[in-house]
FIVEXVO-428465 format. One line per 8 residues: number of its first residue (from 1); their letters; for each residue x, y, z of C-alpha. Coordinates in steps of 0.1 Angstrom, whole numbers, always signed. Layout:
% residues N
NUM> A> X,Y,Z ~ ...
END
This chain:
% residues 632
1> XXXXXXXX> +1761,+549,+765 ~ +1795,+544,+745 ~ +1787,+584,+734 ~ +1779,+597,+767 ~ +1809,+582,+787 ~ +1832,+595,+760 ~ +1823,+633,+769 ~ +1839,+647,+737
9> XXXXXXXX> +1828,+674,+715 ~ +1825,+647,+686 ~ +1804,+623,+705 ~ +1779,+655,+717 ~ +1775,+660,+683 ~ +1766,+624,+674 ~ +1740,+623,+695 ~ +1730,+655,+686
17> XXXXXXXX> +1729,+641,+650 ~ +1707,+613,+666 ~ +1684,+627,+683 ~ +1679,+655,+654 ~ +1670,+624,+628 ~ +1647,+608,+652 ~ +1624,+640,+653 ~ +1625,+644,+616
25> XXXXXXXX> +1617,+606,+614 ~ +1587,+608,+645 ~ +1610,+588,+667 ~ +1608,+591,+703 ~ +1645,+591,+720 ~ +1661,+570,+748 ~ +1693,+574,+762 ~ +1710,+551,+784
33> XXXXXXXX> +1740,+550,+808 ~ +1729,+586,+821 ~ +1752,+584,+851 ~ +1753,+625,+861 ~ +1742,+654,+864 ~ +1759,+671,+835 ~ +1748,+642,+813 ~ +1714,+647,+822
41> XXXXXXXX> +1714,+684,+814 ~ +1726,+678,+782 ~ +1703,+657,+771 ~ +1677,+678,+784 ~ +1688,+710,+769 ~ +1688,+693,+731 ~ +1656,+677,+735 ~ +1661,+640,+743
49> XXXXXXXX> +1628,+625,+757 ~ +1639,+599,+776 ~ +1667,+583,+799 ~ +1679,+559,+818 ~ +1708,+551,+841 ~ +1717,+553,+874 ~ +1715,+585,+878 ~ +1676,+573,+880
57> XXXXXXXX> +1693,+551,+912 ~ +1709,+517,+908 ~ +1689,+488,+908 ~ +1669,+491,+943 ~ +1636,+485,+959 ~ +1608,+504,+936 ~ +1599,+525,+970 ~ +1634,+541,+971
65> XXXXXXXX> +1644,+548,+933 ~ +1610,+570,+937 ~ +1620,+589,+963 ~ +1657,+594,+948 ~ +1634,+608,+919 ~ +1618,+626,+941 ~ +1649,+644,+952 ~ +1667,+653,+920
73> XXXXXXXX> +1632,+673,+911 ~ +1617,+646,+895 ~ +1577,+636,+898 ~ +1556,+613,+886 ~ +1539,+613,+850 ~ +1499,+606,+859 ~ +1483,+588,+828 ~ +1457,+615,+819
81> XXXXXXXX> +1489,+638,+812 ~ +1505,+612,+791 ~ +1492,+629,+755 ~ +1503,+666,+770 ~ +1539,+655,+777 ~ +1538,+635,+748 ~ +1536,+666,+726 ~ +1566,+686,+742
89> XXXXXXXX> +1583,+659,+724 ~ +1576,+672,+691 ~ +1590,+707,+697 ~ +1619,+709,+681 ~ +1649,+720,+709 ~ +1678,+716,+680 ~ +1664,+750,+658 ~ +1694,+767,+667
97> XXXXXXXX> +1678,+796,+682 ~ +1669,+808,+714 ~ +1642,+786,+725 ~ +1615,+790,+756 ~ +1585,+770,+767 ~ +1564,+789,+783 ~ +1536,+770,+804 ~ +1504,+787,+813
105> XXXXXXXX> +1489,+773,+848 ~ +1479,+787,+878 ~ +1466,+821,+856 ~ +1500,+827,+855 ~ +1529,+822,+831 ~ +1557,+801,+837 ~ +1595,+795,+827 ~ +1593,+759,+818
113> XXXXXXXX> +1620,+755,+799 ~ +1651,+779,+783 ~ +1681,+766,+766 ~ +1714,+783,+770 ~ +1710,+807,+740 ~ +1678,+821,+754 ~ +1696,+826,+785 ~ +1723,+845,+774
121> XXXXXXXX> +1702,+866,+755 ~ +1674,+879,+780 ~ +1690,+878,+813 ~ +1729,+867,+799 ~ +1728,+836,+823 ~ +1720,+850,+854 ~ +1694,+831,+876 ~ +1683,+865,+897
129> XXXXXXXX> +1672,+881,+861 ~ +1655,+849,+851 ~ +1635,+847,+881 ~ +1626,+891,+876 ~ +1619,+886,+841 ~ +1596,+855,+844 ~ +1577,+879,+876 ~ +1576,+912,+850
137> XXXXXXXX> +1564,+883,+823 ~ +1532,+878,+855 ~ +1526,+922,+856 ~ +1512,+950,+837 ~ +1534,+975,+847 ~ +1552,+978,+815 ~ +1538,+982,+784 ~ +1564,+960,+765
145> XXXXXXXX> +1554,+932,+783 ~ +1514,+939,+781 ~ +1521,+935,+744 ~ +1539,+908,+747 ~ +1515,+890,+772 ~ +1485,+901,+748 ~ +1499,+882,+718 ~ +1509,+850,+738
153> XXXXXXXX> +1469,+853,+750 ~ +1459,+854,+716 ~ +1479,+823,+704 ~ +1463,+805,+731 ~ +1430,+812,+724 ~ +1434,+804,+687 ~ +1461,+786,+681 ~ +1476,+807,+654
161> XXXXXXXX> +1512,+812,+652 ~ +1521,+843,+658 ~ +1554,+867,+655 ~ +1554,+893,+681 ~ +1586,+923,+684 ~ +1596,+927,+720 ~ +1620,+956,+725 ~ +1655,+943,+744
169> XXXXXXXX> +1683,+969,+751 ~ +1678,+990,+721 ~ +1671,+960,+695 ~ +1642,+939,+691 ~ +1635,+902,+698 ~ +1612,+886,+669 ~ +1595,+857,+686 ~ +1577,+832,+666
177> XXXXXXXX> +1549,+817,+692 ~ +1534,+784,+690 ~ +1508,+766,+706 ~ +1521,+733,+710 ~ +1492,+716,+735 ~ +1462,+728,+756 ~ +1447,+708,+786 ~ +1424,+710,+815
185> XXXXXXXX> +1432,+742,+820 ~ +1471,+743,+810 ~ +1485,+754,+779 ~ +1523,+750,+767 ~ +1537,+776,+743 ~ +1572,+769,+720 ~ +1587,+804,+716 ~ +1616,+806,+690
193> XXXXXXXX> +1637,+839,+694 ~ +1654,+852,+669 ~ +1676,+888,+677 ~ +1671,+920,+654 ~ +1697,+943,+663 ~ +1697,+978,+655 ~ +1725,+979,+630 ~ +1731,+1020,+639
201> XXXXXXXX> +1718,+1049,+656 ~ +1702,+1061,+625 ~ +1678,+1030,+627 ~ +1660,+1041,+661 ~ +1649,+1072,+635 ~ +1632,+1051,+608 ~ +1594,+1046,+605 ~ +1593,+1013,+610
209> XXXXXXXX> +1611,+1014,+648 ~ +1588,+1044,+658 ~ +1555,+1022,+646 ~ +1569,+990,+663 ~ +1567,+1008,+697 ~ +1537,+1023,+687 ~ +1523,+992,+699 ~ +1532,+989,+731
217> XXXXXXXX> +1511,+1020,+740 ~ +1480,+1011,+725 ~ +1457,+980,+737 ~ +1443,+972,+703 ~ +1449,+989,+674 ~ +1422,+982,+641 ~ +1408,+993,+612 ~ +1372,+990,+609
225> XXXXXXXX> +1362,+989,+571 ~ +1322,+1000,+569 ~ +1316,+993,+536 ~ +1324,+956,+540 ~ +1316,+951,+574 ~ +1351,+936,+591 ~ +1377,+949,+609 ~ +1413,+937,+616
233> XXXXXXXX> +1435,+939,+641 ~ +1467,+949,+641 ~ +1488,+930,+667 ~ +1519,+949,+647 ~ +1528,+965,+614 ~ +1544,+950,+585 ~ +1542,+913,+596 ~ +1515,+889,+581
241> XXXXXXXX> +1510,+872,+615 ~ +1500,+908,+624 ~ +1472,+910,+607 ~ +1432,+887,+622 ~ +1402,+900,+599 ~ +1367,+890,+618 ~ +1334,+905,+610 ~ +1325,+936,+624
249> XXXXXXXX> +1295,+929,+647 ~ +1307,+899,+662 ~ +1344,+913,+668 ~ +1324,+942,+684 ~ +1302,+924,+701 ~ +1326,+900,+713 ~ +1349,+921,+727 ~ +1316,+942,+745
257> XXXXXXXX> +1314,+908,+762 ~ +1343,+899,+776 ~ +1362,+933,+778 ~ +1337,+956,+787 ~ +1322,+963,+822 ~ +1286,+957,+817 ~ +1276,+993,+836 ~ +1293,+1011,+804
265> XXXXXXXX> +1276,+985,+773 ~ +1250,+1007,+761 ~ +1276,+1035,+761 ~ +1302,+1010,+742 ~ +1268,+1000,+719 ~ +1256,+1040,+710 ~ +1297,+1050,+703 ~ +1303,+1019,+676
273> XXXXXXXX> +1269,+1026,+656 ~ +1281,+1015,+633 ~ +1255,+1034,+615 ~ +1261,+1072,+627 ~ +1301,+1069,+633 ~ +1306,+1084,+593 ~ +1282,+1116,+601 ~ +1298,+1119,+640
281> XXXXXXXX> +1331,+1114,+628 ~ +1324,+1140,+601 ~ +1307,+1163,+625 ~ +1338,+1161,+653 ~ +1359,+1191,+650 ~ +1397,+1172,+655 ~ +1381,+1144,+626 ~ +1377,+1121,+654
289> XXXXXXXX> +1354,+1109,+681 ~ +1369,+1093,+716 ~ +1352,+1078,+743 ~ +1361,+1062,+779 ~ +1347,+1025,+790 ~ +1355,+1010,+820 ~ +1377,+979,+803 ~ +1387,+950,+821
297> XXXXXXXX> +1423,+944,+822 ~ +1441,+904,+818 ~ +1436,+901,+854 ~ +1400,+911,+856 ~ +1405,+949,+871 ~ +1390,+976,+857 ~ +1408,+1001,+841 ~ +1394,+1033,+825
305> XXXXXXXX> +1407,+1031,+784 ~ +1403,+1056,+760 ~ +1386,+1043,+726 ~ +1391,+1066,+697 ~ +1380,+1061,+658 ~ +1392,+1083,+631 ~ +1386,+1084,+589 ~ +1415,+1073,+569
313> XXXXXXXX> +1413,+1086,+535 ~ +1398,+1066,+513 ~ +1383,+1073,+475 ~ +1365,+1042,+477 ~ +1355,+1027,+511 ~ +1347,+1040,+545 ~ +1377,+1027,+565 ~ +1384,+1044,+600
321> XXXXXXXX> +1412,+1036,+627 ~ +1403,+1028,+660 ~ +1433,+1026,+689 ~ +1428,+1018,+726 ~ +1448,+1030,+753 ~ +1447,+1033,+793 ~ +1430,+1069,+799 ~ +1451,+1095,+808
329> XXXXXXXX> +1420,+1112,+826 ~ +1423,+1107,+865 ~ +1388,+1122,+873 ~ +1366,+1100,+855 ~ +1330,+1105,+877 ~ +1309,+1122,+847 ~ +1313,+1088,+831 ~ +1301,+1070,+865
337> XXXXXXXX> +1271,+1091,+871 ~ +1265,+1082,+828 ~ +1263,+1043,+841 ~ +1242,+1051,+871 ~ +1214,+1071,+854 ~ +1213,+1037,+828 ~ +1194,+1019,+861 ~ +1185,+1038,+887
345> XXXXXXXX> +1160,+1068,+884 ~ +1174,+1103,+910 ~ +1151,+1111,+941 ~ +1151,+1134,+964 ~ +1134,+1112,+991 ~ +1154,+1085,+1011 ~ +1132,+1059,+1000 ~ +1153,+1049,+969
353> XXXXXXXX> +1184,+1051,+986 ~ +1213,+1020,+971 ~ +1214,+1002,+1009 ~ +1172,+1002,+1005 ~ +1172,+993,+976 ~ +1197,+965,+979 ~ +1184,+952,+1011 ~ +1147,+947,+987
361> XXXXXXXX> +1169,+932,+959 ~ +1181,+905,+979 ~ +1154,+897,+999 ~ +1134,+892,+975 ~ +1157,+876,+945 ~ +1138,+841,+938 ~ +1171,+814,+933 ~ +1196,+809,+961
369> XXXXXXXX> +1221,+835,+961 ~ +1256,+846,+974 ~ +1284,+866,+974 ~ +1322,+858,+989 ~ +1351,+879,+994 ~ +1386,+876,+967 ~ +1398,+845,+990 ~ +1364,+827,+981
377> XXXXXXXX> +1350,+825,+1017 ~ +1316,+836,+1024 ~ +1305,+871,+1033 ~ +1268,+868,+1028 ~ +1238,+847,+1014 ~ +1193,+855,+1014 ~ +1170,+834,+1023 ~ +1167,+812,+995
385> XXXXXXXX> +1206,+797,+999 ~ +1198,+783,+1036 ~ +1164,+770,+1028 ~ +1181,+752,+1000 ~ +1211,+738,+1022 ~ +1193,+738,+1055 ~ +1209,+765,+1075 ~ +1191,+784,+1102
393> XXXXXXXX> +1215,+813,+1100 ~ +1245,+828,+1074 ~ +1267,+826,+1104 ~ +1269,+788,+1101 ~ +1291,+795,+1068 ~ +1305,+830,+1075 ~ +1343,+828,+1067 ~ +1338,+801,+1050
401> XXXXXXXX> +1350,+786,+1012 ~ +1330,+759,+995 ~ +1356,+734,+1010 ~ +1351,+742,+1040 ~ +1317,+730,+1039 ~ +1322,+698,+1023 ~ +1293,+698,+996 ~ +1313,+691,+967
409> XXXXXXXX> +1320,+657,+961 ~ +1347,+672,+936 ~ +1355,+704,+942 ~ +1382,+712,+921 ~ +1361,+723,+895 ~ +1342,+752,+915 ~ +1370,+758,+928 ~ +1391,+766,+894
417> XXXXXXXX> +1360,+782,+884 ~ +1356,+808,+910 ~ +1393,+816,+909 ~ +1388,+828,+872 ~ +1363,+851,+879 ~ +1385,+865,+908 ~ +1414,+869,+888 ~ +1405,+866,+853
425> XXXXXXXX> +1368,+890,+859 ~ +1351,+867,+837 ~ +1314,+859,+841 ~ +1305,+822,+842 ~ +1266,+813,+833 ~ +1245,+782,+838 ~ +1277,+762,+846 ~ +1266,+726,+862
433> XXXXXXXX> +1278,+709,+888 ~ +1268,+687,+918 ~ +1268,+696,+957 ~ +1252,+677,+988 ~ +1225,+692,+1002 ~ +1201,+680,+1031 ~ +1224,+647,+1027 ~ +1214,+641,+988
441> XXXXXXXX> +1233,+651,+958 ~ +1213,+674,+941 ~ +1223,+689,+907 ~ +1229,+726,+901 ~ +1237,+753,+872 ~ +1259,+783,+887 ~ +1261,+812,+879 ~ +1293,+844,+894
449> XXXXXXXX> +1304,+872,+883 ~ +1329,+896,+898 ~ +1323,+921,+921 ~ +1344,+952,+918 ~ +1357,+984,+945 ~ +1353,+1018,+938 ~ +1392,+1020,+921 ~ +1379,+993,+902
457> XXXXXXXX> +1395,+961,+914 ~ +1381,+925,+919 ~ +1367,+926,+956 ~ +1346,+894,+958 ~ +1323,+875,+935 ~ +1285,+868,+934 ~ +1262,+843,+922 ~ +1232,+820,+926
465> XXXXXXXX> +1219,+786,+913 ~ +1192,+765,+902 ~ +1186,+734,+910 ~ +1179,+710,+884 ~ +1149,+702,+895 ~ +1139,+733,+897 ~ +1149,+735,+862 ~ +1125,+705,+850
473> XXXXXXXX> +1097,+719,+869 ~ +1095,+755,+853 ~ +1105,+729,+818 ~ +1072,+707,+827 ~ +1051,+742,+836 ~ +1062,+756,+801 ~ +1058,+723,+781 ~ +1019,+725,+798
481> XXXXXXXX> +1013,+760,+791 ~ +1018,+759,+755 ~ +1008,+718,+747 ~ +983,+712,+775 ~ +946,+724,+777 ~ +941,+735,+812 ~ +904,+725,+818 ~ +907,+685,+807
489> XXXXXXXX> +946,+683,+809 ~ +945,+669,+776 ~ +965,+680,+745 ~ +954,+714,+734 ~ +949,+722,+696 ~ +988,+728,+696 ~ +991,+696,+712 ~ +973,+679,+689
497> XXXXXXXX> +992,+693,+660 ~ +1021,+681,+677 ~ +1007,+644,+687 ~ +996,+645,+643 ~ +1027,+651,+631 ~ +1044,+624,+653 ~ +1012,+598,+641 ~ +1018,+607,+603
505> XXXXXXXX> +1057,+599,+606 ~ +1050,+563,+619 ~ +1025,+564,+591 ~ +1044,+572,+565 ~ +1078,+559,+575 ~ +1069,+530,+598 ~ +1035,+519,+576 ~ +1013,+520,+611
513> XXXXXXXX> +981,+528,+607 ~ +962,+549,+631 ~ +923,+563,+630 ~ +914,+603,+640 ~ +885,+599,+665 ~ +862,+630,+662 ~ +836,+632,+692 ~ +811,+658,+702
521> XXXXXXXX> +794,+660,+733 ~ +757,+676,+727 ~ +747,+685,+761 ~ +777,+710,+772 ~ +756,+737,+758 ~ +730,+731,+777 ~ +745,+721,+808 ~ +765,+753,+804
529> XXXXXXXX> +731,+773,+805 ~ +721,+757,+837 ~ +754,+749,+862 ~ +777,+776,+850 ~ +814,+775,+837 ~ +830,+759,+867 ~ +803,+731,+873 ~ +804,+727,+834
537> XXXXXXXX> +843,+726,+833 ~ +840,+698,+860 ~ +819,+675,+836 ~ +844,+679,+811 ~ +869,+669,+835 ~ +847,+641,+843 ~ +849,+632,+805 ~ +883,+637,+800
545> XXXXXXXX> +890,+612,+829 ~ +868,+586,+810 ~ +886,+585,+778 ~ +917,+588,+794 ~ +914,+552,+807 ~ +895,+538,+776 ~ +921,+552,+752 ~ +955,+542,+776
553> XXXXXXXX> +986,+540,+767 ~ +982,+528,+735 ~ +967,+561,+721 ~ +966,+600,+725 ~ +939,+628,+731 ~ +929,+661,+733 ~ +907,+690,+732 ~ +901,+710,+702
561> XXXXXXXX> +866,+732,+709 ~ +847,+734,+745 ~ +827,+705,+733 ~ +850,+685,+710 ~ +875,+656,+715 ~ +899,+644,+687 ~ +917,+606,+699 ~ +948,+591,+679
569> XXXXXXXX> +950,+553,+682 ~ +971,+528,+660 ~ +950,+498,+649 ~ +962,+463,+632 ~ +923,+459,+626 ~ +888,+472,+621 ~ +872,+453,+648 ~ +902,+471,+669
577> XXXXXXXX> +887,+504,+656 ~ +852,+496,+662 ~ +860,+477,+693 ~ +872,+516,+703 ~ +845,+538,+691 ~ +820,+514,+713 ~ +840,+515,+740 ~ +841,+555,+739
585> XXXXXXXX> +806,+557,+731 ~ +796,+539,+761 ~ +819,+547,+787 ~ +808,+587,+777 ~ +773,+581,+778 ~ +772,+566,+815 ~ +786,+593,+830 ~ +752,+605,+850
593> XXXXXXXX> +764,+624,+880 ~ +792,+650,+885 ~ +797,+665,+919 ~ +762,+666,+933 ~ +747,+673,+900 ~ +729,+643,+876 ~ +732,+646,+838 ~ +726,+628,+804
601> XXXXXXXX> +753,+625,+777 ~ +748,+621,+740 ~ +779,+612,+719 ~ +783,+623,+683 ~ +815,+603,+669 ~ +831,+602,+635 ~ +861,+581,+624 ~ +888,+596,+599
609> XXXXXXXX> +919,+572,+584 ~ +950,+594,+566 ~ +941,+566,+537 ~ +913,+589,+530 ~ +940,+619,+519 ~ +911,+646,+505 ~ +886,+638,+537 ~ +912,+630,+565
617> XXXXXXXX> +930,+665,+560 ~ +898,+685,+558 ~ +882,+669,+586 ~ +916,+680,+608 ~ +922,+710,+595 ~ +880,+723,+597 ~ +883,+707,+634 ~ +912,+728,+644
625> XXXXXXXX> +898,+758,+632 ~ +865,+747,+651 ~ +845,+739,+622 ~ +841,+703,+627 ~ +806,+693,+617 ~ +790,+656,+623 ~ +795,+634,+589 ~ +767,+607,+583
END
């Protein structure tokens, strides 16, 4: 307080001292007595974490120091953003350099925080510059700042330091980038700025200025090395930071993903075969092959870019350049009647016309589906979306966004969701949620991607959903179809290979015994001969049914011939055993009557124990393979 009140040079730099130990220490700073305005700003611009004074407010009612708070710009701190603030305190605002935190929220990038160096040096303390230069930082119009937004992208995706060149007046800026903190859908970037000046006009004619703006024409710039199957990315040349080696085929197919608009893939997959591009590029008559993709651009619109690979002479590998620029080319329909022939097949009738065949697509499309303009309101949905929410008609939601409607009982995260497809044109898949439907919660996984114009920008989105119940059904079907025999609804043979493996674990591990129950019914044959099939698939219905309740809970069965039945059961006993194989025997045996139809059963039965290794196996593995015969 004693420091602050003095207002000399000599006590700044006290404090200054201060605060500078206590971050090399892991302290966290207080200051008191902060009275003003300047104070404040003072403290703020050398990194001090916290203050107090009455430039908070003198001592008042809690209601009215908030709203004074309130008034000098100041919010509250909730507590899930403690650990977020928490880490701007470890940014060190004493380097001595120009220093800017740059927040990313809101898909866009924001000013947080610039000390006085750093404003003298981009916009040389004027607050109309700061406010253009933060907007250009926000556009793709010029290519410096492409560059520069591509490498802040890429630190916070990774979180790898980086050291990026941005051109200013003539010289160039070297920022060192750091990701100090990500969270729920913020990130906060520390960018120290260090200025390279051009020492004299015979430096803007040396190599390494020319290749420095190189870069801010080309997208990407790599070398793809064939013979070991990598490539790296230059971000710049001659820095170490510049340089991210990945594996080919996932860089490639990575970047097919995300970048590439999914009309032009098999084009983007045939041009980096990787296993022809020695013989084309050998074959092309400049020593280089090029090709145009629609690309999606940091904001999601496409944008035509020229892809180009070209050898670099090598005695021992096969290493190639590959650059990536916006196309030059203004006409660029050869390439969209290339992605139409991929899926549709020409006719000269009307009958495959794109409004026919849309109008069929939709219509008959099997999950709930719809598609919504770029300010999220809906412009369509088929059949399946109102049965699901119980609508008679779309015009009951036309117009409409999601929170409009009130079915999310959260809606933020649909709602941050849908606004990164529209702005980001990134595709989101299986991503679950919860809405209210017919007055229940229900749970869904959604699914939207973008839907572009004819120039290529973000018009609208699409999706659809499935329910999670939905979900389990089609689960249940599958888990039937291949573990569940469709006659008896027992286990089939897979089944039972499934239900063995489970019974020789506790075995083995848990030291429970269990019995194999073989069991042969000799009259199916000749029942077969005299009701048919379907009569004779209803007996072993019957049957199933029967050993069903014998067996319970305590056991398992299945199928494993059109005859045959194999039961698991876990025993503490023999009488247990025996007690079972009666039980089986008899309740078999007085089935007389299925349907309208009478009959007599005979049971064959053998008993198999895993004790008896060399007999147990052979018996499973001859019944499997419907060899089973009766042992005495």
């Amino acid at each position: 307080m004693a420091f602050l009140k003095s207002d000399t040079q000599r006590a700044r730099d006290i404090i200054i001292s201060i605060i500078s130990m206590d971050k090399r220490i892991g302290n966290r700073t207080l200051a008191e007595g902060v009275e003003t305005q300047e104070q404040f700003k003072f403290l703020r611009e050398i990194g001090c974490e916290k203050i107090q004074g009455y430039y908070l407010g003198r001592p008042r009612p809690y209601d009215e120091t908030i709203h004074n708070c309130f008034e000098k710009g100041i919010t509250v701190e909730l507590g899930c953003w403690k650990a977020y603030y928490d880490a701007i305190m470890d940014v060190n605002f004493l380097t001595g350099h120009a220093l800017l935190l740059i927040e990313y929220r809101d898909h866009a990038y924001h000013i947080l925080f610039a000390n006085q160096k750093s404003r003298e040096l981009f916009w040389q303390g004027d607050a109309e510059k700061y406010k253009q230069w933060e907007e250009a930082l926000n556009t793709y119009t010029q290519p410096s700042v492409r560059y520069l937004r591509r490498g802040l992208h890429r630190v916070m995706l990774n979180g790898e330091d980086e050291e990026l060149a941005y051109p200013l007046n003539g010289d160039f800026v070297m920022m060192a980038c750091h990701r100090v903190i990500s969270y729920s859908g913020r990130c906060l970037l520390a960018v120290d700025c260090r200025l390279h000046k051009i020492a004299h006009e015979g430096d803007l004619f040396r190599p390494a200025y020319f290749l420095r703006n190189l870069f801010y024409l080309y997208d990407k710039v790599a070398t793809i090395n064939l013979t070991k199957h990598e490539i790296i990315e230059l971000t710049q040349p001659q820095l170490r930071s510049g340089l991210h080696k990945l594996p080919l085929g996932q860089a490639l197919a990575e970047y097919a993903e995300q970048s590439i608009y999914h009309a032009n893939r098999k084009r983007f997959a045939d041009f980096f075969d990787i296993e022809t591009i020695p013989e084309r590029v050998s074959a092309a008559k400049l020593g280089s092959i090029v090709e145009a993709f629609r690309t999606k651009g940091p904001d999601g619109t496409l944008i035509w870019k020229t892809h180009r690979i070209a050898r670099i002479a090598s005695s021992e590998q096969d290493i190639y350049f590959c650059v990536v620029r916006v196309s030059d080319a203004q006409d660029m329909s050869h390439y969209e009647e290339k992605c139409r022939a991929q899926y549709v097949l020409p006719s000269d009738g009307e009958e495959d016309s794109v409004e026919l065949l849309w109008k069929n697509f939709i219509t008959g499309f099997p999950l709930p589906a719809f598609w919504k303009d770029n300010q999220r309101r809906f412009r369509g949905v088929n059949q399946k979306f109102l049965d699901f929410y119980d609508f008679d008609s779309v015009q009951e939601l036309l117009d409409s966004t999601d929170e409009d409607m009130n079915w999310h009982v959260h809606p933020e995260p649909f709602e941050r969701d849908e606004h990164d497809v529209l702005e980001k044109g990134i595709t989101i898949r299986d991503v679950p949620g919860q809405c209210l439907a017919r007055g229940v919660q229900r749970n869904i996984l959604a699914t939207k991607w973008p839907v572009y114009d004819v120039q290529g920008n973000i018009a609208g989105l699409m999706g659809y959903f499935v329910s999670a119940e939905a979900l389990a059904h089609v689960q249940q079907q599958s888990h039937e179809a291949l573990f569940v025999d469709r006659v008896t609804r027992l286990a089939n043979v897979k089944g039972l290979l499934f239900l063995l493996a489970q019974y020789l674990d506790e075995y083995r591990f848990g030291y429970r015994n269990f019995v194999a129950v073989f069991i042969r019914i000799c009259a199916i044959d000749r029942l077969l001969r005299r009701y048919g099939e379907e009569a004779c698939n209803e007996l072993l219905g019957c049957i199933a049914d029967e050993i069903r309740r014998i067996v319970g809970p305590v056991g398992a069965s299945g199928r494993f011939d059109r005859n045959q039945f194999l039961v698991f059961s876990q025993y503490t006993s023999q009488e247990e055993v025996r007690d079972l194989g009666q039980r089986l025997r008899t309740g078999i045996e007085a089935i007389h009557s299925f349907g309208q139809r009478s009959c007599t059963l005979f049971v064959e039965m053998h008993m198999a124990y895993p004790q008896d290794q060399s007999d147990f196996y052979e018996d499973i593995i001859a019944a499997l393979l419907g060899r089973w015969k009766k042992k005495s």
